[in-house]
DRENDO-1510 file (C-alpha; in Angstrom, 1 decimal, always signed):
<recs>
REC; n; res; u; v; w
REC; 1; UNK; +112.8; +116.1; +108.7 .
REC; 2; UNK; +113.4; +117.9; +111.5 .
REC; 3; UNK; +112.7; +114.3; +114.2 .
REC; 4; UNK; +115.8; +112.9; +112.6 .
REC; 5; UNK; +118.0; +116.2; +112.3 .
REC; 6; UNK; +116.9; +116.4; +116.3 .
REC; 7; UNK; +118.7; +113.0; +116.3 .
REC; 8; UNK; +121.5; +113.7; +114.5 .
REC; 9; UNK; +119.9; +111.3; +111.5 .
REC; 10; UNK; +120.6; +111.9; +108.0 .
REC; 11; UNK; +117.5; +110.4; +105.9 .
REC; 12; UNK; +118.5; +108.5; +102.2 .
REC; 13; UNK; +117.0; +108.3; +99.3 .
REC; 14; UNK; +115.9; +104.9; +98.4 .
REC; 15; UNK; +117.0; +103.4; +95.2 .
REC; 16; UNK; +116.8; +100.0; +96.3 .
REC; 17; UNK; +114.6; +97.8; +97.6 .
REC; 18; UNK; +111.5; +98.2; +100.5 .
REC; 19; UNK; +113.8; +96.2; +102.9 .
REC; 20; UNK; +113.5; +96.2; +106.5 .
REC; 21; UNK; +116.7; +98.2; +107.5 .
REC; 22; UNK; +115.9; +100.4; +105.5 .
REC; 23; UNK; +112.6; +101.4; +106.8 .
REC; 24; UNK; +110.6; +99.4; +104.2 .
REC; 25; UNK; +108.2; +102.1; +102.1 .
REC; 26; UNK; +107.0; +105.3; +102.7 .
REC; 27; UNK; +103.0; +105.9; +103.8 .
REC; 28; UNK; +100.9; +107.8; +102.2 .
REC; 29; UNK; +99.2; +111.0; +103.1 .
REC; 30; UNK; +96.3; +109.3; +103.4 .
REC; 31; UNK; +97.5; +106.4; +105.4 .
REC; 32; UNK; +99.4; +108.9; +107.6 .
REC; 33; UNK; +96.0; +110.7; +108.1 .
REC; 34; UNK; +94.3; +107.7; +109.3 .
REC; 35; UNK; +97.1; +106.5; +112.0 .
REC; 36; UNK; +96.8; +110.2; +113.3 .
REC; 37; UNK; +92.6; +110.2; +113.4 .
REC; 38; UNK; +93.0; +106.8; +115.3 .
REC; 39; UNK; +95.1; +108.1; +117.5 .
REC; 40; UNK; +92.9; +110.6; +118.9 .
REC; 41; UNK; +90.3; +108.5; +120.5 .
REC; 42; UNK; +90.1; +105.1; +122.4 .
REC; 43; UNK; +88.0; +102.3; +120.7 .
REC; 44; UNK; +87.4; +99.0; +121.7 .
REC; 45; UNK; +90.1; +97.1; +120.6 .
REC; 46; UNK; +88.0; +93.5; +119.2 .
REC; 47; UNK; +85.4; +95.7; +117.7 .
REC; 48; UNK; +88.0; +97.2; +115.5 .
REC; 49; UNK; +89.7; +93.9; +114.8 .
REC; 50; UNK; +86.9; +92.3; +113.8 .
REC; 51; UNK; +85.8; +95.5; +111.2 .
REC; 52; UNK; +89.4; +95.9; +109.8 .
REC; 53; UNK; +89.8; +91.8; +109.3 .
REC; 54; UNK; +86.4; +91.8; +107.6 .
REC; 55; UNK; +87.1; +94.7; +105.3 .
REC; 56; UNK; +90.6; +93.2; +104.7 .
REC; 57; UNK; +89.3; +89.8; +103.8 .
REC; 58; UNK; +86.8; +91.6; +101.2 .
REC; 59; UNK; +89.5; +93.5; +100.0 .
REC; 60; UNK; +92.0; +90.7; +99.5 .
REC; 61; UNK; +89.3; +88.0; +98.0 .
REC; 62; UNK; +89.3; +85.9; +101.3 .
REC; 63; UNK; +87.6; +83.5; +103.7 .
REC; 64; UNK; +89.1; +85.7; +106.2 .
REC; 65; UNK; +92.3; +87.8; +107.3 .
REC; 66; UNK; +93.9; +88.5; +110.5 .
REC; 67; UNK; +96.6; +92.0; +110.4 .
REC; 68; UNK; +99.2; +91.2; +112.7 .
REC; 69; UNK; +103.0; +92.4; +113.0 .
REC; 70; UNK; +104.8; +92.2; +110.0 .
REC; 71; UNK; +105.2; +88.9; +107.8 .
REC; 72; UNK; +107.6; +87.4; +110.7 .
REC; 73; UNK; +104.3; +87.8; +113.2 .
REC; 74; UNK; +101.7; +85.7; +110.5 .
REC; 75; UNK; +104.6; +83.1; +110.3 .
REC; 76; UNK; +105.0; +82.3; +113.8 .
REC; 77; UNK; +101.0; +83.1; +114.3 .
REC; 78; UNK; +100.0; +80.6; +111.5 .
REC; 79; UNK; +102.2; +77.7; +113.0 .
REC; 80; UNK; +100.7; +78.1; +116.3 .
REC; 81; UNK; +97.2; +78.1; +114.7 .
REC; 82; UNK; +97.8; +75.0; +112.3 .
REC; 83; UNK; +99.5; +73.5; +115.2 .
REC; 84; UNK; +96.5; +73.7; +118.2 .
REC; 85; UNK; +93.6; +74.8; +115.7 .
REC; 86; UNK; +90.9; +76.7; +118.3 .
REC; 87; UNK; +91.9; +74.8; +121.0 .
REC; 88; UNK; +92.4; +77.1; +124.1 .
REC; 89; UNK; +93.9; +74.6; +126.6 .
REC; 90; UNK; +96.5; +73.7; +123.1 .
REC; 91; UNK; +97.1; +77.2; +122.3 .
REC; 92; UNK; +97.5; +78.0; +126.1 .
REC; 93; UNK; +100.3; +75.3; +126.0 .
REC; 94; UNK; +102.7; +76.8; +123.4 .
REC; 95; UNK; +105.6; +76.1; +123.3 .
REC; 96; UNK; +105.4; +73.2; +125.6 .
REC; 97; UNK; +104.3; +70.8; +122.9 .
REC; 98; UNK; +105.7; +67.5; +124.0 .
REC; 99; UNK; +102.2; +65.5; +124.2 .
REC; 100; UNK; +101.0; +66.4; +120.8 .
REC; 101; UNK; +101.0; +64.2; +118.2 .
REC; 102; UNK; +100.5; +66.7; +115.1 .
REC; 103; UNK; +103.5; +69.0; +115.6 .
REC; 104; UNK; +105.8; +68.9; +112.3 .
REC; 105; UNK; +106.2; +71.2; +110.3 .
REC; 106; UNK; +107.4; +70.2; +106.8 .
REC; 107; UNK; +109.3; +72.4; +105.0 .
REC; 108; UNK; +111.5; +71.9; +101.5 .
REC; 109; UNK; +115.0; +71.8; +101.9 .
REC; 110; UNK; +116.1; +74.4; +99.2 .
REC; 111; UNK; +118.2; +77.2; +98.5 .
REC; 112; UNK; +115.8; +79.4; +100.8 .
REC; 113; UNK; +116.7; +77.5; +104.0 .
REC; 114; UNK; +120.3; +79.1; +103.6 .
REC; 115; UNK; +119.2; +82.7; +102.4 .
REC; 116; UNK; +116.3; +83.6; +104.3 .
REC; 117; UNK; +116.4; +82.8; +107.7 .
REC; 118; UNK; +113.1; +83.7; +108.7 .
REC; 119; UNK; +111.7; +79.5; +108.1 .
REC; 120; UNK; +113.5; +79.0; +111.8 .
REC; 121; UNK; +110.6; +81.1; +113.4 .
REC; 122; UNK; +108.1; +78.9; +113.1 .
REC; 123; UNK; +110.1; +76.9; +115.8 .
REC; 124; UNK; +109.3; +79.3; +118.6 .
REC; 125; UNK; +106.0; +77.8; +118.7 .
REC; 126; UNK; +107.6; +74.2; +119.7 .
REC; 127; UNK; +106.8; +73.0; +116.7 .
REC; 128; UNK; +109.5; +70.2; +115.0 .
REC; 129; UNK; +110.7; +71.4; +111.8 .
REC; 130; UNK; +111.2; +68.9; +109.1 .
REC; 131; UNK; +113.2; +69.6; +105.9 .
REC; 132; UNK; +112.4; +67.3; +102.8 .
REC; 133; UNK; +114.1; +66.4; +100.3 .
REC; 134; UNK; +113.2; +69.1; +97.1 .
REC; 135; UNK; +110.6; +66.6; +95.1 .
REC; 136; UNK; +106.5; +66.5; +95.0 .
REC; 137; UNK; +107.4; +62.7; +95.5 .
REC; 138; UNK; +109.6; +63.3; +98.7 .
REC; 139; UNK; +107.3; +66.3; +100.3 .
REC; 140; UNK; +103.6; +63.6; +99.7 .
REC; 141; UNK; +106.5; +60.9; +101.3 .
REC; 142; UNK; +107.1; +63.0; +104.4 .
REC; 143; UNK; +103.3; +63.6; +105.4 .
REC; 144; UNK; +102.3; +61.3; +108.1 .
REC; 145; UNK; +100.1; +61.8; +111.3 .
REC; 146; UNK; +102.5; +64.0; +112.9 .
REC; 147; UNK; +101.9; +66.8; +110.1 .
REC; 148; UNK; +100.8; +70.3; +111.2 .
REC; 149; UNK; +101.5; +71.7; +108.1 .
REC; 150; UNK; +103.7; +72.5; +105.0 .
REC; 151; UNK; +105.0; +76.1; +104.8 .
REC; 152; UNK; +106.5; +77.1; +101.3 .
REC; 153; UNK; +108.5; +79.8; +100.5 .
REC; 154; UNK; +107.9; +81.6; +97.2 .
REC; 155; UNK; +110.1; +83.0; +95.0 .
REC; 156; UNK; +112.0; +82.5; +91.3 .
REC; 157; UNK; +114.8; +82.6; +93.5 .
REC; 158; UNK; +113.9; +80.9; +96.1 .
REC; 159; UNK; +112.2; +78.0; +94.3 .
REC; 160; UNK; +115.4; +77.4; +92.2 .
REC; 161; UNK; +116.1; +73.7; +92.3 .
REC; 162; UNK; +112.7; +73.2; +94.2 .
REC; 163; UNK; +108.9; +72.4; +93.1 .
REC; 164; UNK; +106.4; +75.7; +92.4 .
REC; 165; UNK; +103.9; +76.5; +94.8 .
REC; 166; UNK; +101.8; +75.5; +91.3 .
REC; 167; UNK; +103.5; +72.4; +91.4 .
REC; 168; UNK; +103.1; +71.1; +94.9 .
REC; 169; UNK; +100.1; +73.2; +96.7 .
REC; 170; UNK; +97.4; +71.2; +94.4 .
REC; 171; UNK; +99.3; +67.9; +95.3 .
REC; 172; UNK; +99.0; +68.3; +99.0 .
REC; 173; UNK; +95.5; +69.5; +99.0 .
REC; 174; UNK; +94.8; +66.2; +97.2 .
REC; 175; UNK; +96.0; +64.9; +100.5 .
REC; 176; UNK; +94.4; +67.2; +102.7 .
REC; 177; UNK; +97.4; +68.5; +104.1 .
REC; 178; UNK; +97.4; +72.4; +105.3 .
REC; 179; UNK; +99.4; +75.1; +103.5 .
REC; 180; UNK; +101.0; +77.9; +104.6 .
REC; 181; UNK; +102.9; +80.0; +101.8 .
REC; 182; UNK; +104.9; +82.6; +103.0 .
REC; 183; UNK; +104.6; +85.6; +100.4 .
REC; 184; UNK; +106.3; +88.3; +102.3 .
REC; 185; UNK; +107.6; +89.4; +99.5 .
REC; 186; UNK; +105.7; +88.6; +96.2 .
REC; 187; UNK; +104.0; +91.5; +95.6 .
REC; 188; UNK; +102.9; +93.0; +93.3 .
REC; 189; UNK; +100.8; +92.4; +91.5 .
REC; 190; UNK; +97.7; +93.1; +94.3 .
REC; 191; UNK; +96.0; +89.7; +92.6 .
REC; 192; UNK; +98.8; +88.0; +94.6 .
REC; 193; UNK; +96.8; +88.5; +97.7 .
REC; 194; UNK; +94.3; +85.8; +96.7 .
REC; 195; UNK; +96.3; +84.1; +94.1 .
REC; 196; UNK; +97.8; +81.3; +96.6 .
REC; 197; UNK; +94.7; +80.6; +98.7 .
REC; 198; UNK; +92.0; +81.0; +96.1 .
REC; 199; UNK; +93.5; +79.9; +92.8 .
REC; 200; UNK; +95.8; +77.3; +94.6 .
REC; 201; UNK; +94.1; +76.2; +97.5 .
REC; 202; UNK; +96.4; +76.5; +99.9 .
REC; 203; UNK; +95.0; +77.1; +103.5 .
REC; 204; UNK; +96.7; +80.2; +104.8 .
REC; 205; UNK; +99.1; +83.1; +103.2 .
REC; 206; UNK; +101.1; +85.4; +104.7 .
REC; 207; UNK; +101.9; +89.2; +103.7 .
REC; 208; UNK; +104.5; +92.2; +104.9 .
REC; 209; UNK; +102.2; +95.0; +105.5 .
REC; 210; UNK; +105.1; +97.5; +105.1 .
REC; 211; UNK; +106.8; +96.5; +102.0 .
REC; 212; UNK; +105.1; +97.2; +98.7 .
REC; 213; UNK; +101.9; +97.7; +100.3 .
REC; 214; UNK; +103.6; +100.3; +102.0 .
REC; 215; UNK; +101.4; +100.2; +105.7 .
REC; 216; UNK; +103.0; +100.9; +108.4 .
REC; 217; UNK; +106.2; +98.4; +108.8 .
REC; 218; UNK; +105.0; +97.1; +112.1 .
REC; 219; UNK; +102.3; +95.8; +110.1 .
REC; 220; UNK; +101.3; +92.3; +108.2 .
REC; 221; UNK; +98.9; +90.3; +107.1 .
REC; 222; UNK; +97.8; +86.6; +107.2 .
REC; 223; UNK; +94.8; +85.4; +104.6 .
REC; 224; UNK; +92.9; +82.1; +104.2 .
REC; 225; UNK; +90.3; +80.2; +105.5 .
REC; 226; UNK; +88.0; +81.2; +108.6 .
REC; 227; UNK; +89.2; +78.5; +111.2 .
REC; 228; UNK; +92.9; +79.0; +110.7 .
REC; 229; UNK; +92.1; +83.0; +111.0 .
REC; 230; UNK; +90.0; +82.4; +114.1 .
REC; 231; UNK; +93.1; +80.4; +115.7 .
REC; 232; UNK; +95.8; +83.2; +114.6 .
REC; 233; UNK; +93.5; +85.6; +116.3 .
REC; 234; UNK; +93.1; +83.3; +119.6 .
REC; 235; UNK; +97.0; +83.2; +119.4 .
REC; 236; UNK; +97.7; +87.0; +119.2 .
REC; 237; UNK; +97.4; +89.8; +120.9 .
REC; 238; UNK; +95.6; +90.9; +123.2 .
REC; 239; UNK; +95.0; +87.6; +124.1 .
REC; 240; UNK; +97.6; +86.3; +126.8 .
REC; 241; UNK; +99.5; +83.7; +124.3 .
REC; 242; UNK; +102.2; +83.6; +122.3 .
REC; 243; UNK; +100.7; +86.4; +120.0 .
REC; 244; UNK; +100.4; +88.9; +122.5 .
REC; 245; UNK; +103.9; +90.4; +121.6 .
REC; 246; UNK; +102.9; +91.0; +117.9 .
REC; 247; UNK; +100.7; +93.9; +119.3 .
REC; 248; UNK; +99.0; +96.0; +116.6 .
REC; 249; UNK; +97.3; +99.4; +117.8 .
REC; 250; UNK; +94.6; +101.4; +116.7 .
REC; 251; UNK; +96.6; +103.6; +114.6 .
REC; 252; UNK; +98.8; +100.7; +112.7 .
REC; 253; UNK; +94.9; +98.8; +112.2 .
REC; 254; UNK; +93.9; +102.0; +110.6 .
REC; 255; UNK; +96.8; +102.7; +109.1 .
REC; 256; UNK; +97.5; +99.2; +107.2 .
REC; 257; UNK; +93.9; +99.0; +106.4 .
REC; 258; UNK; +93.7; +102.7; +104.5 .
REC; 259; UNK; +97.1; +101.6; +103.2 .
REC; 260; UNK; +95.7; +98.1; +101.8 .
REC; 261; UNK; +92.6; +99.9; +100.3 .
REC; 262; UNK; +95.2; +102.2; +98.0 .
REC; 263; UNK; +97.0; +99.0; +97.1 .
REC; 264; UNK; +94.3; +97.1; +95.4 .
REC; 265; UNK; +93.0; +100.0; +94.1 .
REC; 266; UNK; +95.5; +101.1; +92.3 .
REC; 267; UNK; +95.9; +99.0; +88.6 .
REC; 268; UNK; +99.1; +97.1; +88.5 .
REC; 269; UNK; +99.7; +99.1; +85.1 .
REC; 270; UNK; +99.8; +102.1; +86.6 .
REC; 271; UNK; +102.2; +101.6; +88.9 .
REC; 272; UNK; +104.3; +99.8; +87.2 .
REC; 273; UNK; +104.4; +102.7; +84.5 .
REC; 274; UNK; +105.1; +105.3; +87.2 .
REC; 275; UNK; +108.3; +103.3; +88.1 .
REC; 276; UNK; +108.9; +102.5; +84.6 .
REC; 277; UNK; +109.2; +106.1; +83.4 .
REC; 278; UNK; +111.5; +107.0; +86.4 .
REC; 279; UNK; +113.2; +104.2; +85.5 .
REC; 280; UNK; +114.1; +105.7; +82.1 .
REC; 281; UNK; +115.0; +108.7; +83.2 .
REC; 282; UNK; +117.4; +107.5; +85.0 .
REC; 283; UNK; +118.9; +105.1; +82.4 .
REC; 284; UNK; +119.2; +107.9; +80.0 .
REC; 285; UNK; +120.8; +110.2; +82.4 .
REC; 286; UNK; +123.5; +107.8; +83.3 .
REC; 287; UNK; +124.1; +106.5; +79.8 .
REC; 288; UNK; +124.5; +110.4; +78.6 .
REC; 289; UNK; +127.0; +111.0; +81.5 .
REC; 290; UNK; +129.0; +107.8; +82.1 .
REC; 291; UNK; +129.9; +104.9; +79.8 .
REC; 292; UNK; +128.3; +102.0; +81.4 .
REC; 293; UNK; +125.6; +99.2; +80.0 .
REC; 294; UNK; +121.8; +99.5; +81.4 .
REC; 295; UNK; +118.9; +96.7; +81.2 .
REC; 296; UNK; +115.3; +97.2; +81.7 .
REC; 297; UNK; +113.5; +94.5; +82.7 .
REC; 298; UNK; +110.0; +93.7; +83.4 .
REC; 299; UNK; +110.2; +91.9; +87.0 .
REC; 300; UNK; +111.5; +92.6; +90.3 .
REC; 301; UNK; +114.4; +90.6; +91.7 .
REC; 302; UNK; +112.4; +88.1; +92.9 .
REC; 303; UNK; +109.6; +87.8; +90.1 .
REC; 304; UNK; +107.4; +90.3; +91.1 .
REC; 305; UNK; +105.6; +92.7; +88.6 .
REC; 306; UNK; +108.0; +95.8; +88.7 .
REC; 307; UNK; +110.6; +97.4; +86.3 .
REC; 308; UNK; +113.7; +97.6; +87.5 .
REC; 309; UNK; +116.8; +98.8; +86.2 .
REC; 310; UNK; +120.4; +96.4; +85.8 .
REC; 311; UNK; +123.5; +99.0; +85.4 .
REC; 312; UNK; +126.7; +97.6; +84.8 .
REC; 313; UNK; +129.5; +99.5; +85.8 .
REC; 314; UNK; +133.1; +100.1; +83.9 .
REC; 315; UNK; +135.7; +96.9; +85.0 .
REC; 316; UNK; +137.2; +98.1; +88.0 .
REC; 317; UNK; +134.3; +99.1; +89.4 .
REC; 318; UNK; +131.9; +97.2; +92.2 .
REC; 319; UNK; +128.1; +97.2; +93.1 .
REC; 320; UNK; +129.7; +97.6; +96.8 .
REC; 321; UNK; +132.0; +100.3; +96.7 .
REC; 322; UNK; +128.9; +102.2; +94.5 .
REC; 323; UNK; +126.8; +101.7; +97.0 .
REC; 324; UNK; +129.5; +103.0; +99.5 .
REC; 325; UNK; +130.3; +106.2; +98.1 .
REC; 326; UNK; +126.5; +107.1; +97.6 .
REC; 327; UNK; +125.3; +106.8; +100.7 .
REC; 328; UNK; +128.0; +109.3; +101.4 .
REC; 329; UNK; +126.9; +111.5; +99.0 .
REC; 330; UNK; +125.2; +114.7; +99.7 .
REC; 331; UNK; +121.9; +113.3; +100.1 .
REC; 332; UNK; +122.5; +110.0; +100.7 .
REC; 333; UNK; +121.3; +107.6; +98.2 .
REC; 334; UNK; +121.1; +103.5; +98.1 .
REC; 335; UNK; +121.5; +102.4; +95.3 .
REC; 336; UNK; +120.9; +98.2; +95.0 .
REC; 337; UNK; +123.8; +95.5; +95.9 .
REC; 338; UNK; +123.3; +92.0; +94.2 .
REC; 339; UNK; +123.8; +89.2; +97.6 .
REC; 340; UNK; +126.1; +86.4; +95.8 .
REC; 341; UNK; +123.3; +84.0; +96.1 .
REC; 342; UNK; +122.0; +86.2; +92.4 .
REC; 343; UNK; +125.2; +84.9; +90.8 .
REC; 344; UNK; +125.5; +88.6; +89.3 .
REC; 345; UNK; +128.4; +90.0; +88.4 .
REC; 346; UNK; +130.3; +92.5; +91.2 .
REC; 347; UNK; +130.2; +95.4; +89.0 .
REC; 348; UNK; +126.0; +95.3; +88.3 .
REC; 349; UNK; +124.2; +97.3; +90.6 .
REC; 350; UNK; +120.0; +97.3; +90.5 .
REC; 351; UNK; +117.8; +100.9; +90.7 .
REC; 352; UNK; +114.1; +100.3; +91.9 .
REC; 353; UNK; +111.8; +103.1; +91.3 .
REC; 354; UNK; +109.3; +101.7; +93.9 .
REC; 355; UNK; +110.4; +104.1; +96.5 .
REC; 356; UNK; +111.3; +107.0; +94.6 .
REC; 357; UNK; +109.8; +110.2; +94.3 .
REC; 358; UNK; +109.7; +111.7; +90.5 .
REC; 359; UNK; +112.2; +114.5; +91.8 .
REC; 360; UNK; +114.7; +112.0; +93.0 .
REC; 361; UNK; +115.6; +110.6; +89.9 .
REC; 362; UNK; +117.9; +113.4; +89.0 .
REC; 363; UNK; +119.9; +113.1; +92.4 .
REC; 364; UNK; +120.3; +109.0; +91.9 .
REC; 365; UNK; +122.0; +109.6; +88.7 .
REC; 366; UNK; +124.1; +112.6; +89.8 .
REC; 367; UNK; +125.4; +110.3; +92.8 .
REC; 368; UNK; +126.2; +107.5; +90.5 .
REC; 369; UNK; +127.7; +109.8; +87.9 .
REC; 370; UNK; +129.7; +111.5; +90.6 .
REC; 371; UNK; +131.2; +107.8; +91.7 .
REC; 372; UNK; +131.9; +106.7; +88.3 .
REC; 373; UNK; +134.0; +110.0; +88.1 .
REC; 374; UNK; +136.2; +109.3; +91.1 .
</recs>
């Protein structure tokens, strides 16, 4: 590590989640391999757009896929494109918007809309922003001619007191509205990369290419049907339009697509059972060393298919103050912090094996132990 010693940087080990300021995942060798061979020539940058969208489409189950910059790039890419279509003179126009007529945006006013703030992007395109009242009823209400689109949000938490995707994606195709679902977050399993567009019909769906699919974390990637694609790609870079600051090179295009080819290649079982049997490590080292409760579950904090382990600490103790003293320790380790909007107790804190290497195990649990023993 000798970049970040140079820089006075002292790297963690990552018992959390595959969030953003954390650095989101780690590459693989292989992916790390491709950036660097990419790196070492100049190519002709549409040519290798249009090779890496097509093998990424095939890969994912699509009509097409554009890779742009990060899930926030496909959000603000796919308003722009359900907004103007292929219209260059509309798409040159963003985000002066005041003479079109289709130019809402529709989007359920949940739970979400206060935890994730990343819904407000869409607005950089011009585009209105309507929030509906959480019912199929009120959402097929709120359609009129002025719709661009609904976006949806995914999530068990973020659906809580709102309809599924399952619920209200078939009801609005019914009424030929466009879909966008936004499913930064919602993988794995790799099935999830078709399962909104092709098994629910909705028009366009949105990835983070640098979370569990572990790409670069410059990197996303929208899916869905061919005309929507072709207008994300008339939006983005290089093209001169709103796009053209969600640049991807020619290392993060080879890099994300090497990455997305280990992804879906990889069963779901076997990675979950890697994590798993971390995960019990770990459990049974703290339960030998400490006397604190432990839950294994079966899905990720926000549904998706992934162990992850619940501790709960001694009374007295918090999730926060853990979390403090660990990424003190000697090497630094996060370990996972509930946000209050999980209605978990203070004193839980959540271990995630996604990130963690098999030799790291033993260095969570001493750093834990070693707070517990204050």
């Amino acid at each position: 590590m000798e970049f970040y010693e140079k820089l006075g940087i002292r790297t963690l080990i990552n018992a959390s989640e595959t969030y953003t300021n954390l650095g989101g995942s780690l590459m693989d060798p292989r992916t790390l391999k491709a950036m660097e061979e990419a790196g070492r020539g100049f190519v002709d940058i549409f040519q290798l757009m249009d090779a890496v969208c097509e093998r990424a489409a095939e890969l994912t189950n699509n009509e097409a896929a554009f890779v742009t910059t990060g899930a926030a790039g496909g959000l603000i890419l796919s308003a722009a494109a359900c907004i103007c279509g292929t219209d260059e003179k509309k798409l040159d126009q963003i985000p002066h918007l005041e003479q079109f007529e289709k130019k809402e945006i529709l989007m359920f006013d949940g739970k979400f809309r206060e935890l994730i703030p990343y819904w407000k992007l869409t607005g950089l395109t011009g585009a209105v922003i309507v929030p509906v009242e959480p019912s199929v009823e009120a959402m097929l209400e709120a359609v009129n001619e002025r719709t661009a689109a609904v976006f949806l949000f995914p999530a068990t938490l973020y659906e809580e007191g709102i309809p599924t995707c399952e619920e209200v994606i078939p009801a609005l195709k019914a009424r030929g509205v466009t879909v966008v679902v936004d499913a930064a977050a919602q993988l794995p399993p790799s099935s999830y990369l078709w399962y909104y567009t092709k098994e629910l019909g909705a028009d366009l769906a949105i990835y983070s290419g640098g979370k569990h699919i572990k790409g670069p974390q410059c990197t996303g990637l929208v899916v869905g049907k061919k005309d929507l694609i072709q207008a994300c790609r008339m939006a983005a870079s290089p093209n001169p339009r709103i796009g053209r600051a969600f640049k991807t090179g020619k290392e993060e295009l080879a890099g994300f697509l090497t990455a997305l080819e280990i992804f879906v290649e990889e069963e779901p079982e076997e990675g979950f059972k890697r994590q798993e049997i971390l995960l019990q490590k770990l459990e049974e080292l703290l339960r030998q060393g400490a006397d604190v409760q432990t839950e294994l579950r079966s899905t990720g904090r926000l549904g998706t298919y992934q162990p992850l382990l619940l501790v709960t600490l001694p009374k007295g103790r918090t999730a926060q103050e853990c979390n403090q003293y660990t990424r003190a320790f000697d090497p630094p380790v996060d370990v996972g912090v509930y946000g209050p909007e999980f209605g978990m107790p203070e004193n839980v804190i959540f271990l995630n094996a996604y990130n963690l290497k098999p030799e790291e195990a033993d260095i969570v649990a001493q750093a834990v132990l070693a707070y517990l023993a204050e």
